[in-house]
SEDO-829023 format. One record per residue (C-alpha): x, y, z; chain. Coordinates in nm, 4 decimals, padded with zeros to 6 digits. Example, Ala and Ser with C-alpha at 12.3 -4.5 7.8 and 13.67 -1.06 7.14 Angstrom:
2
+----------+----------+----------+--------+
:       xx :       yy :       zz : chaine :
+----------+----------+----------+--------+
:  01.2300 : -00.4500 :  00.7800 :      A :
:  01.3670 : -00.1060 :  00.7140 :      A :
+----------+----------+----------+--------+
END
This chain:
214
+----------+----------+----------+--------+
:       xx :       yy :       zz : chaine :
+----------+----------+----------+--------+
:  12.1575 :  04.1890 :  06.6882 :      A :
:  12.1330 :  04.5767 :  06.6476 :      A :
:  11.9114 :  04.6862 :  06.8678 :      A :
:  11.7638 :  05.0390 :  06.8612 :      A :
:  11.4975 :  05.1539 :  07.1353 :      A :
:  11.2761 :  05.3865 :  07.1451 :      A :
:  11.0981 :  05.4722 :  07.4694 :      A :
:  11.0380 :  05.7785 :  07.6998 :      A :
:  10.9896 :  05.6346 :  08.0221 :      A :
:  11.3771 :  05.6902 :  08.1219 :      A :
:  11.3304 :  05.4215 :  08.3685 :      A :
:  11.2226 :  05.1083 :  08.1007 :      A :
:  11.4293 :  05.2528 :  07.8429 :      A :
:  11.7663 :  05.1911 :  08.0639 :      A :
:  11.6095 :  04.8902 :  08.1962 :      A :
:  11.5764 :  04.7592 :  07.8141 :      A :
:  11.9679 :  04.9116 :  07.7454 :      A :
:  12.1532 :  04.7190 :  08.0338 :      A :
:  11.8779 :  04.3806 :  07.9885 :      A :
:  11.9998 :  04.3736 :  07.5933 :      A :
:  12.3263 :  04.4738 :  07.6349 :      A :
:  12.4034 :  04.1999 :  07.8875 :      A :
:  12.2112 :  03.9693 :  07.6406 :      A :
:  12.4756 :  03.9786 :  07.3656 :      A :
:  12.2849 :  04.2461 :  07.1556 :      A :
:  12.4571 :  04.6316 :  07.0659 :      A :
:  12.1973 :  04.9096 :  07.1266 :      A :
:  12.3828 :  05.1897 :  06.9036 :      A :
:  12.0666 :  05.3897 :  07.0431 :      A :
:  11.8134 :  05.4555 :  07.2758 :      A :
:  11.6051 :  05.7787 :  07.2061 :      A :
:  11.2651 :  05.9132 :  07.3966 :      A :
:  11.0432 :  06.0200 :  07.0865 :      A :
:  10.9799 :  05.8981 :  06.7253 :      A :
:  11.1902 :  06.1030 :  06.5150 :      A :
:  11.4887 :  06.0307 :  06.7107 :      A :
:  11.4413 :  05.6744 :  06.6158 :      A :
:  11.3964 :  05.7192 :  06.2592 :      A :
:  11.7029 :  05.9898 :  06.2794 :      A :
:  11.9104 :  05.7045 :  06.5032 :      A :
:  11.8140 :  05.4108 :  06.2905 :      A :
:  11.9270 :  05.6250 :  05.9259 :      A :
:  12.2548 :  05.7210 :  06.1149 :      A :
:  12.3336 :  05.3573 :  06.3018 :      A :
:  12.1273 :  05.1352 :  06.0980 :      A :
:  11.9569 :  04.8268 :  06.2657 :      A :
:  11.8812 :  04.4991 :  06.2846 :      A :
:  11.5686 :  04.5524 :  06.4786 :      A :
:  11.3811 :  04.8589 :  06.6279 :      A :
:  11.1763 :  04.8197 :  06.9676 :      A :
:  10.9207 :  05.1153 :  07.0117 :      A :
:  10.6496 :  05.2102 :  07.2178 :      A :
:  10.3282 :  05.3806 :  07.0396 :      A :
:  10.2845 :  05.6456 :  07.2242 :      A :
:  10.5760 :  05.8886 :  07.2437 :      A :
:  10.6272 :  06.2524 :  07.2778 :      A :
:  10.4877 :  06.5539 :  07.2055 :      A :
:  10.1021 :  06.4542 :  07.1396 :      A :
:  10.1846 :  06.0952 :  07.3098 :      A :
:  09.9364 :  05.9289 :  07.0671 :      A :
:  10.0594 :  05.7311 :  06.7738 :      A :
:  10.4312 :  05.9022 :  06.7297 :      A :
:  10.5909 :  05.5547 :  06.8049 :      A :
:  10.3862 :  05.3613 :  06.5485 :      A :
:  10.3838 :  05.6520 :  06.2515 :      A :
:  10.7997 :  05.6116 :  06.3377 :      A :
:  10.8187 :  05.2574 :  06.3285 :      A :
:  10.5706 :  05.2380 :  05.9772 :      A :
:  10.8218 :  05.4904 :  05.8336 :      A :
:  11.1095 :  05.2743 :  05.8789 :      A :
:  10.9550 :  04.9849 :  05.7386 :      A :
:  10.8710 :  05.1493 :  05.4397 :      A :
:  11.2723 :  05.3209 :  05.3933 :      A :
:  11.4385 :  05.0382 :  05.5261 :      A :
:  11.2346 :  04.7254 :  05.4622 :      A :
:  11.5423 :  04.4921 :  05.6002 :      A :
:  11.4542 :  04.6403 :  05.9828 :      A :
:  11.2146 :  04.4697 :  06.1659 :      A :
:  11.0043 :  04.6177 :  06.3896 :      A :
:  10.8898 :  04.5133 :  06.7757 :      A :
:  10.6122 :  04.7484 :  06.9402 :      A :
:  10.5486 :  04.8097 :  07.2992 :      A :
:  10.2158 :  04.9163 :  07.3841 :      A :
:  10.0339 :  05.0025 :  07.7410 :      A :
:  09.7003 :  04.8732 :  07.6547 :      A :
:  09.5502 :  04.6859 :  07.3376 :      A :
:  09.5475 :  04.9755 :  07.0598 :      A :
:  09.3301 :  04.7735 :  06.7939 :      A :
:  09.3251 :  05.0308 :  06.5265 :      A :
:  09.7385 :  05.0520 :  06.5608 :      A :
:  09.7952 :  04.6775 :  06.6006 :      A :
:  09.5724 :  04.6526 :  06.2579 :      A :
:  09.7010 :  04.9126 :  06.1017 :      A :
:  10.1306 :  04.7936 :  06.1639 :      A :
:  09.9945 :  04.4334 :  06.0885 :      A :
:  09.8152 :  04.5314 :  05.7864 :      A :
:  10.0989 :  04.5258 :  05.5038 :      A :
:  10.3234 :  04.2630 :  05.5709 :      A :
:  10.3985 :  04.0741 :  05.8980 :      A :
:  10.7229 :  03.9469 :  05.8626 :      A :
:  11.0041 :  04.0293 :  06.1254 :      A :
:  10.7298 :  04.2177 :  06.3558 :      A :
:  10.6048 :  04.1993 :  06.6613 :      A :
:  10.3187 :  04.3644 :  06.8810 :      A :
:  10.3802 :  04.3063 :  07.2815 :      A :
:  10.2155 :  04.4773 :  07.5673 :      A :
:  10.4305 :  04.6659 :  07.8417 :      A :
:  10.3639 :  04.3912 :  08.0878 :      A :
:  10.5099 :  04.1535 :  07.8581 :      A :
:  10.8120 :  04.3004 :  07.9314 :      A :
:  10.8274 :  04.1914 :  08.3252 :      A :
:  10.8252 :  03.8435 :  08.1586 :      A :
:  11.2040 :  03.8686 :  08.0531 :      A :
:  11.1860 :  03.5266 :  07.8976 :      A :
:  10.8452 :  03.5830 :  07.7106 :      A :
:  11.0150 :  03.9585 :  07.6054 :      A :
:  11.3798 :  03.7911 :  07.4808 :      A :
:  11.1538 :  03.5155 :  07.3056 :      A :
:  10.9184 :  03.7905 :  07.0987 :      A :
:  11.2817 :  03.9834 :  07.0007 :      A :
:  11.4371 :  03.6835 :  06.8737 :      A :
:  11.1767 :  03.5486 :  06.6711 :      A :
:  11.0805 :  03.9048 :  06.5246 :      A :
:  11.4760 :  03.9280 :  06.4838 :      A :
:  11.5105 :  03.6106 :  06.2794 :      A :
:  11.2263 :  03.6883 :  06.0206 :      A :
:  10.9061 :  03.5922 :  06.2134 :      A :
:  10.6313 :  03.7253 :  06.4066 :      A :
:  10.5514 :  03.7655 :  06.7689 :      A :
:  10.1884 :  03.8565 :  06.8928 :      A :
:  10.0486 :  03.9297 :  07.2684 :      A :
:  09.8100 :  03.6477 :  07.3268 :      A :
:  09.5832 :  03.9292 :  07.4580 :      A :
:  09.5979 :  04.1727 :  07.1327 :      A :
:  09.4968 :  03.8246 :  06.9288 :      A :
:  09.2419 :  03.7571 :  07.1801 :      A :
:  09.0987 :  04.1376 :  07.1298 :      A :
:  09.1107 :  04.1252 :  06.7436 :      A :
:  08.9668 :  03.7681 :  06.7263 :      A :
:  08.6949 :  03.9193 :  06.9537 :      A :
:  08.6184 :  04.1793 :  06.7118 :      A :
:  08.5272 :  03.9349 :  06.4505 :      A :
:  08.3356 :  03.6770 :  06.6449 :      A :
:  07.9977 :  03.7390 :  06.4624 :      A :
:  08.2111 :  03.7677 :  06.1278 :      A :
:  08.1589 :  03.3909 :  05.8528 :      A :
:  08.3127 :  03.2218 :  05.8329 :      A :
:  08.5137 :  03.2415 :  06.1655 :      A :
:  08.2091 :  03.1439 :  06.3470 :      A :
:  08.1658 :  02.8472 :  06.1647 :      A :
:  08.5037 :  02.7164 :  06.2989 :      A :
:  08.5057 :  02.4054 :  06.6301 :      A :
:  08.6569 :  02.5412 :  06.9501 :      A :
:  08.9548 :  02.3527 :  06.9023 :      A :
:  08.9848 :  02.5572 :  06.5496 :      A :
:  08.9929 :  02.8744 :  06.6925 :      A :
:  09.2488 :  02.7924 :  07.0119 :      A :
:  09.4835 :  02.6761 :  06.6997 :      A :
:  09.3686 :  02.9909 :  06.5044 :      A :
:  09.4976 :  03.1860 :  06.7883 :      A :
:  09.7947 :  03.0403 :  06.8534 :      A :
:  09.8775 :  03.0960 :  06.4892 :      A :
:  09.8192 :  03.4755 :  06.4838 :      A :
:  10.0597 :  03.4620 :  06.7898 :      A :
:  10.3219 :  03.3694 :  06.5818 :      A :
:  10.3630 :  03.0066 :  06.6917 :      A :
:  10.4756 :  02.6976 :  06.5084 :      A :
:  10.2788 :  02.3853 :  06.4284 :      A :
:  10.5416 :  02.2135 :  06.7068 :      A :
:  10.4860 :  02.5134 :  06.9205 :      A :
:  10.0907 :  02.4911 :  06.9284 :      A :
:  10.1003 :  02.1663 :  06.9933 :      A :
:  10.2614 :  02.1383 :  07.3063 :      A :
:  10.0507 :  02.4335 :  07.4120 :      A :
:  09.7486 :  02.2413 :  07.3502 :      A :
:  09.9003 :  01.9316 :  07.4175 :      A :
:  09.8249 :  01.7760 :  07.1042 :      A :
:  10.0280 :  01.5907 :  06.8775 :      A :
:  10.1223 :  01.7850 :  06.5859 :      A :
:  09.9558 :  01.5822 :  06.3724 :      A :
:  09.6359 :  01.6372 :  06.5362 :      A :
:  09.7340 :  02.0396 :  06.4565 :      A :
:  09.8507 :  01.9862 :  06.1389 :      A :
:  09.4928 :  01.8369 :  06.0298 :      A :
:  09.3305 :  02.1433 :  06.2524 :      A :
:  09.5262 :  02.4460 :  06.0536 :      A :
:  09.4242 :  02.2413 :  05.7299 :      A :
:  09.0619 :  02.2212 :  05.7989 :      A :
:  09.0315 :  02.6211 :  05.9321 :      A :
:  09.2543 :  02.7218 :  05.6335 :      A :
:  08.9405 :  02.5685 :  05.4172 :      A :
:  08.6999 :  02.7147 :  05.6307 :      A :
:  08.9034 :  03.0490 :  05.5871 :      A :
:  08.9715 :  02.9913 :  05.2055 :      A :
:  09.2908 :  03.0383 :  05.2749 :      A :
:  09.4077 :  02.6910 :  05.1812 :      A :
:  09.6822 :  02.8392 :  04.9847 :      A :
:  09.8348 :  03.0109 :  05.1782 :      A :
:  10.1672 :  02.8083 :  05.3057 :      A :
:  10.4787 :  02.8615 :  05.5006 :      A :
:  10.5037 :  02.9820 :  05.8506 :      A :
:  10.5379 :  03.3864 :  05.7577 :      A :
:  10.2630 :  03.3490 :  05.4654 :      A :
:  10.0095 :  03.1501 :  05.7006 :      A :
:  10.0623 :  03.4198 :  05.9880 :      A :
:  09.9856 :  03.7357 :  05.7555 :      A :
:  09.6926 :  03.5382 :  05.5734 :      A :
:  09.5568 :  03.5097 :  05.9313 :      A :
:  09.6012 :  03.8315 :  06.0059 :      A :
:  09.4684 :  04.0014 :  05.6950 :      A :
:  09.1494 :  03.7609 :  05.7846 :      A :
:  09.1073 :  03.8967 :  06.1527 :      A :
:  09.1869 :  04.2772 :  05.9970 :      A :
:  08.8911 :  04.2394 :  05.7569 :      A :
+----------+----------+----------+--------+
END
């Protein structure tokens, strides 16, 4: 893929250069701040964009107000944020149109080169990638919410796993299910959700989302 990063920690953003590069990928461009991304992505174009939020000069939401932007010109590019801690109000906010081909990571996801490569290539092929902690956070944030509470234990592991991005197969080796047993899970917290319509991988992962964003 085309990669283009952008990320002003010198140190992570060469890190990220030589780890893709030696991947297979082309990085056309690695900048430090947000509006050399969306200047970098316009002149090279891109398969995919990895950016951290918090960029230069205020070091507050440059990366994410960048990587919005370029979904909204260039709707083909998807999008993989990097993020020090769990920004709710960004992660809601990049999740909230449309969550196909994008991904929200933390920084220390990236010391896990194999979680990290993982996230890229499923954002890169059309689908979604989620921190486990970021949907632990948001799903947090809504635990007093109906009808979520009215969902089993077992419901809301699957719920999780879902808003991570995973696959019915995925979940239920995580679980160690069958995916049968998941299948008839996602079913039953769809109805609890009223979101019973909502099929296909991408669709179920945004209706989630749009759920936990309410």
């Amino acid at each position: 893929m085309r990669v283009i990063l952008a990320e002003d920690s010198t140190l992570l953003r060469e890190g990220l250069v030589r780890l893709l590069t030696e991947e297979g990928h082309e990085v056309p461009a690695a900048v430090s701040d947000g509006e050399a991304l969306v200047a970098a992505v316009a002149a090279h174009g891109a398969d995919i964009v990895v950016v951290d939020v918090r960029m230069p000069p205020t070091h507050t939401d440059e990366g994410l107000r960048a990587a919005l932007e370029i979904r909204r010109r260039w709707p083909g590019v998807k999008v993989l944020v990097l993020s020090q801690y769990v920004e709710k109000k960004y992660a809601t906010e990049l999740m909230s149109a449309d969550v196909e081909g994008v991904g929200y990571l933390l920084k220390d996801r990236v010391a896990q080169v194999g979680d990290f490569l993982d996230a890229l290539e499923r954002v890169g092929a059309g689908g979604a990638a989620f921190d486990p902690e970021v949907v632990r956070q948001l799903l947090a944030r809504t635990t007093q919410v109906d009808p979520l509470a009215r969902l089993t234990a077992r419901e809301r592991e699957v719920l999780e796993r879902m808003a991570q991005g995973l696959t019915n197969a995925s979940i239920a080796q995580s679980l160690h299910v069958s995916q049968s047993a998941v299948e008839k899970h996602v079913n039953s917290l769809f109805d609890k959700l009223r979101l019973s319509h909502a099929s296909g991988y991408s669709r179920r992962v945004l209706a989630v989302l749009h759920f936990l964003e309410s």
